[in-house]
C-alpha positions in Angstrom: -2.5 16.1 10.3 -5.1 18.6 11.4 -8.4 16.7 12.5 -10.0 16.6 15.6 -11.8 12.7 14.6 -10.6 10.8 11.8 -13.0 8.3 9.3 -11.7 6.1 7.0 -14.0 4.1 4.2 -11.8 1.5 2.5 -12.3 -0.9 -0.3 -10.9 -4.5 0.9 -8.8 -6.0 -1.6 -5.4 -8.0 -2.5 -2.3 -6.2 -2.7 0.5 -7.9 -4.4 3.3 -6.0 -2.0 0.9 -6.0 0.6 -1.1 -9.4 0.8 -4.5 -7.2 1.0 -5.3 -3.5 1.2 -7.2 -2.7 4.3 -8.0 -0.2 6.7 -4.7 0.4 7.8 -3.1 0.7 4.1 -5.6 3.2 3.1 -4.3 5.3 6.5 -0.7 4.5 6.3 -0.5 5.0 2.5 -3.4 7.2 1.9 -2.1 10.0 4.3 1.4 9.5 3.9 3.5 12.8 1.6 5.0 11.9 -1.9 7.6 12.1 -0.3 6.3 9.3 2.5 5.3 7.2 0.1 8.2 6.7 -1.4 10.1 5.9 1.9 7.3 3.4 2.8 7.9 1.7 -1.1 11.8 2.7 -1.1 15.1 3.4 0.6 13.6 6.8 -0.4 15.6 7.8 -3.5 14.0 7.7 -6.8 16.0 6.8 -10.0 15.4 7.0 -13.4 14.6 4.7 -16.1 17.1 6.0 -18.9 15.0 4.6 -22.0 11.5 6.2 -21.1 13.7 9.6 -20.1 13.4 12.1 -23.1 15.9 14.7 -21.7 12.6 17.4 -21.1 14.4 18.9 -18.1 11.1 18.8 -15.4 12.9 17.2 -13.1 15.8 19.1 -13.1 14.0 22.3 -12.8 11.6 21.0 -9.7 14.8 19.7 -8.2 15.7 22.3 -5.1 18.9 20.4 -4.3 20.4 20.3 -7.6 20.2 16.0 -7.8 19.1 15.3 -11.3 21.1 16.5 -14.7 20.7 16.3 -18.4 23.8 14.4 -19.8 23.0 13.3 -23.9 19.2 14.0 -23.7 18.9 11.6 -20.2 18.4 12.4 -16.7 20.5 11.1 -13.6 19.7 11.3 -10.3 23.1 12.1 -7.8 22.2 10.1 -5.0 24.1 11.8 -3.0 22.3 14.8 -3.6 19.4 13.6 -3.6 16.5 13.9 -0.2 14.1 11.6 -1.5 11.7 14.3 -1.4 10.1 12.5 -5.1 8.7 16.1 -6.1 10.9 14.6 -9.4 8.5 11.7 -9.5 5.3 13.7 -10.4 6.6 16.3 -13.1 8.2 13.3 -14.8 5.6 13.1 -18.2 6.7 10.1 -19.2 7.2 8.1 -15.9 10.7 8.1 -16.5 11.5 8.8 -12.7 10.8 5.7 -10.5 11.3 4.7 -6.8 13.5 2.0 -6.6 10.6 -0.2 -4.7 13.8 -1.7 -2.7 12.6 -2.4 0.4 11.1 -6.2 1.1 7.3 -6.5 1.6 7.7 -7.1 5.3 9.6 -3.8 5.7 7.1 -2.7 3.7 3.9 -3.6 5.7 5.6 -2.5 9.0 6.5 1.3 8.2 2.8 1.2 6.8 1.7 0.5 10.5 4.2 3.2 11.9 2.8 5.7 9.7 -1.3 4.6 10.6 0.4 4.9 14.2 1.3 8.9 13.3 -1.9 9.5 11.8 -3.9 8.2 14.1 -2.6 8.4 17.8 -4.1 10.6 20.5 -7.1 11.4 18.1 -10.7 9.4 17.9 -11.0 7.4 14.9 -13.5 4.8 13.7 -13.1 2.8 10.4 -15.4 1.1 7.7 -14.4 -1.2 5.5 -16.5 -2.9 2.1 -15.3 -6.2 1.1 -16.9 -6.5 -2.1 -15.4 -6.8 -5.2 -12.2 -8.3 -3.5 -9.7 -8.2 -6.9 -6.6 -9.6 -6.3 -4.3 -6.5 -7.0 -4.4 -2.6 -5.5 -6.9 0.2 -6.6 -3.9 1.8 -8.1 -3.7 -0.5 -10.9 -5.3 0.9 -14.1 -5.7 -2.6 -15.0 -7.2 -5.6 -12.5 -8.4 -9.1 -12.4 -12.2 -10.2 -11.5 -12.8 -10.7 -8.1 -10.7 -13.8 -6.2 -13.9 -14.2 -3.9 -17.7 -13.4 -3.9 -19.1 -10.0 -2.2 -19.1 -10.5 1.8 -20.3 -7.3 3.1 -19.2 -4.6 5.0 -17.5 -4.5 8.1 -17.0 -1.3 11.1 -14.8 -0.6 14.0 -13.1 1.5 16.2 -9.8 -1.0 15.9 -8.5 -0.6 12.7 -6.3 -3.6 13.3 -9.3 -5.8 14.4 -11.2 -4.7 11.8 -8.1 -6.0 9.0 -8.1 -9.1 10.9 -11.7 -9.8 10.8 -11.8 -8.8 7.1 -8.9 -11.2 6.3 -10.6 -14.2 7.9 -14.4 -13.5 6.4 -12.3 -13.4 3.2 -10.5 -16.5 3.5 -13.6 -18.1 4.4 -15.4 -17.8 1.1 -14.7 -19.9 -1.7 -12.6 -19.2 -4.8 -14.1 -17.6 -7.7 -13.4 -20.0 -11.2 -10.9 -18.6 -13.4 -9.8 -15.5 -11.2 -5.9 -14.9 -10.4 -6.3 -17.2 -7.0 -8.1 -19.9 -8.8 -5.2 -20.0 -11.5 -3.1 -20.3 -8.7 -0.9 -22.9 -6.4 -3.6 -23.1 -3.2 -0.2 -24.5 -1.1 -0.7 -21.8 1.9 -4.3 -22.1 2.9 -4.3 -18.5 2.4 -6.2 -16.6 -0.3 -4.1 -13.5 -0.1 -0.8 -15.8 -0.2 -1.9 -18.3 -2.9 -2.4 -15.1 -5.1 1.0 -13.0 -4.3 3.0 -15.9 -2.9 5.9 -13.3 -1.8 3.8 -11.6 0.5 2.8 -11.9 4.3 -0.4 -9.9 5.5 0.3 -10.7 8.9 3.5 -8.6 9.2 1.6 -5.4 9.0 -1.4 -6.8 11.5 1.3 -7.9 14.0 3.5 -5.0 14.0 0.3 -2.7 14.5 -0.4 -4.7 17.7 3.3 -4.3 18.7 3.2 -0.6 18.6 -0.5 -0.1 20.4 -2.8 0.9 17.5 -5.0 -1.8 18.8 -5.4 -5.7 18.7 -5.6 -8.6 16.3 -8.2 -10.2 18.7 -12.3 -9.9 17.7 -16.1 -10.4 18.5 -18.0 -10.6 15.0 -21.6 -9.1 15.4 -23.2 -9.4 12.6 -26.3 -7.5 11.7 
């Protein structure tokens, strides 16, 4: 990436691959290629969902290593062909093309900290993050739930991984909202993020980022 300093705002919310969408998801995810988003999300070779596939040909002709075919009005992807570039993905009109989504959450959390690690190493960086409006699923989602907790605030640091951490806590401080996803849940984790996606762990991504030197889990709240 050419950038001499590197900012990130970032809206603080659940994730349910992810346990909660930070600082370091937004950098991770956010800067990462099609095709790097994929390989975060996949083994990195998309497939295709043969009853949404309407034979138009778009990913055939996008294709510049000859992977998908029309066979009877319905696209296949040759895996062996394939370089899980996912240029397929995004001419797909009717979202036929998918990424197979087959890698577990922990997987999952720690290539999103490898990639932060190539976006943001040898370069300043400094990070805000607005925990407001915490919903218990990713931005992505055209649809969401009402918040799982009320508005805390907004939080700043240099240490992305600090500043996750620090968000994670002032969150699972706060009490439950009535009738949001995480009150209509199991509360057997003494986690908010947990209770609402049971199969995923938050920490993985925290503690791997510590692992590879972005920065540290460990904090002084100033508040102001």
């Amino acid at each position: 990436m050419d950038a001499d300093v590197f900012l990130t705002l970032n809206h603080f919310k659940g994730h349910e691959a992810t346990g909660f969408g930070g600082a370091l998801k937004n950098i991770g995810m956010g800067c990462g290629s099609r095709a790097g988003k994929m390989e975060m999300h996949s083994a990195g070779k998309p497939y295709v969902e043969q009853e949404n596939c309407i034979g138009c040909g778009n990913c055939v002709k996008i294709c510049a290593h000859d992977a998908p075919s029309i066979t009877e009005r319905k696209a296949a992807i040759d895996q062996d062909k394939c370089v899980g570039c996912g240029r397929c993905i995004g001419v797909c009109p009717k979202d036929a093309v998918c990424a197979s989504n087959d890698e577990s959450n922990d997987i999952l959390n720690k290539k999103i900290a490898e990639y932060s690690l190539a976006v943001l190493k040898d370069r300043p960086h400094f990070h805000v993050s607005l925990v407001i409006d915490v919903s218990p699923n990713c931005d992505c989602h055209a649809e969401n739930d009402i918040p799982i907790v009320p508005d805390v605030g907004m939080f700043a640091s240099f240490d992305p991984v600090a500043l996750d951490r620090a968000c994670a806590d002032a969150v699972n401080r706060q009490p439950v909202i009535a009738e949001s996803q995480l009150d209509r849940m199991p509360h057997v984790h003494h986690d908010h993020f947990t209770d609402s996606a049971p199969a995923t762990n938050w920490k993985s991504c925290l503690e791997h980022a510590e692992k590879i030197g972005i920065g540290t889990q460990e904090y002084e709240l100033i508040e102001i």
